[in-house]
C-alpha positions as CSV (number, residue, x, y, z in Angstrom):
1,X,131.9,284.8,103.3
2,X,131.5,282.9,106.5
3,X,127.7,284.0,106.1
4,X,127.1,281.7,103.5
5,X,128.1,278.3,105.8
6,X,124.5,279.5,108.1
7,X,123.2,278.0,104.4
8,X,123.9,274.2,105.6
9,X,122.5,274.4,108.9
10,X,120.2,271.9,108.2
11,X,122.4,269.5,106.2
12,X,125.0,269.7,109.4
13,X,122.0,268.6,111.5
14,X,121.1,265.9,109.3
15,X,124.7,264.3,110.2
16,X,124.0,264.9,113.9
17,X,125.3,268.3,114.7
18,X,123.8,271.2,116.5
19,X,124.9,275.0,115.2
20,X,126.2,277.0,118.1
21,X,126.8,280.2,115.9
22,X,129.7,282.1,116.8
23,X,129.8,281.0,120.4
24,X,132.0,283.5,121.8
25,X,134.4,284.1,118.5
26,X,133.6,286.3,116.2
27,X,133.4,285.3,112.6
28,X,133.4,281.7,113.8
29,X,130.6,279.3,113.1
30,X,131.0,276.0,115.2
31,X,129.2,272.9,115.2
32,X,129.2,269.8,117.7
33,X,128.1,266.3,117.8
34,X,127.4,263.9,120.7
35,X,125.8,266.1,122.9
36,X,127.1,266.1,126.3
37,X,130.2,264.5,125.3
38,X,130.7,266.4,122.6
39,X,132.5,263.7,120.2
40,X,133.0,266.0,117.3
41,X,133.3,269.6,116.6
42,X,133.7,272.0,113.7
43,X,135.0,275.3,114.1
44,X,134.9,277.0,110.7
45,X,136.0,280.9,109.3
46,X,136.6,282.4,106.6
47,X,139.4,282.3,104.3
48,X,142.1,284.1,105.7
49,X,140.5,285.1,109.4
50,X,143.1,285.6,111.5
51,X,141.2,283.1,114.4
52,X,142.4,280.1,112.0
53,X,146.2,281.6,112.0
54,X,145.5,281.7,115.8
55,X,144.5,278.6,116.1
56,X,146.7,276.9,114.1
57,X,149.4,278.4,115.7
58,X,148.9,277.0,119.0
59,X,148.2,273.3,118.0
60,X,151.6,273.5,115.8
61,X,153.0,274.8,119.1
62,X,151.7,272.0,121.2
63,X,153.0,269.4,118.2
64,X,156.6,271.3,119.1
65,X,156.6,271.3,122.9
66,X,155.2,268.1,124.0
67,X,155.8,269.0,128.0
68,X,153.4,272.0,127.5
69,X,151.0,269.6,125.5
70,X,150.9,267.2,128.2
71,X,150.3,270.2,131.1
72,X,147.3,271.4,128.7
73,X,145.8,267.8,128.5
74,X,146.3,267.7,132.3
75,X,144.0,270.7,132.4
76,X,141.3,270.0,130.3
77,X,141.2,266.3,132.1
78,X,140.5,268.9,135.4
79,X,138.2,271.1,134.1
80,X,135.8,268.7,132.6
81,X,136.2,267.3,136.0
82,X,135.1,270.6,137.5
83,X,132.4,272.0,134.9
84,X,130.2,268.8,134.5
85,X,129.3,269.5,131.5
86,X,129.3,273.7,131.5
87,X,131.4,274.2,128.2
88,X,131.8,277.8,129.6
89,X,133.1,277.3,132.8
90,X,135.3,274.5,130.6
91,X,136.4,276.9,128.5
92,X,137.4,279.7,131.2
93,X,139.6,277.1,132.9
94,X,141.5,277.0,130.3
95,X,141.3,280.0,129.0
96,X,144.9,281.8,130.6
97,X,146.7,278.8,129.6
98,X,145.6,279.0,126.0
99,X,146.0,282.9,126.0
100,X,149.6,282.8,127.4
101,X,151.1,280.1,125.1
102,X,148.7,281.5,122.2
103,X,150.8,284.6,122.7
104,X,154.3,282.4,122.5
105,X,153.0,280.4,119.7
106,X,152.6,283.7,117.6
107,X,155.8,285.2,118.6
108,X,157.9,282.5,116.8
């Protein structure tokens, strides 16, 4: 039960991360560390949620097609260029990228 992680809120913040909830995902809880820079991260689910299939898919995908890794790091390097700092407007830059080859990652 992903319920039970809101439990350790404290003990996350005691090694330096802030809880963000769900932020944006449901069933997610995620956690960050170093502030604007945002050094670390924790994205956790339950057992079994189909976000961690998701998300596993598309990194094993990017391990497998290096050219499409390199055009995603090309632009995250942009839109943290763009957002200063908004992790929203971060994240809807990249948001059709990951959606498209999310989709191809899951059909294989």
């Amino acid at each position: 039960d992903i319920n039970e992680l809101d439990k350790y809120h404290s003990a996350m913040a005691h090694a330096g991360y802030v809880a963000r909830g769900e932020n944006g995902i449901a069933g997610r809880r995620y956690f960050i560390k170093g502030g604007d820079q945002r050094s670390h991260q924790v994205h956790a689910f339950a057992v079994g949620d189909m976000q961690v299939l998701r998300h596993l898919a598309f990194r094993d995908y990017l391990r497998r097609n290096k050219d499409i890794a390199e055009e995603y790091a090309e632009i995250k390097h942009a839109a943290v260029l763009v957002s200063r700092n908004d992790a929203h407007r971060y994240s809807a830059l990249k948001a059709k990228f990951i959606e498209r080859h999310q989709q191809l990652a899951l059909a294989v």
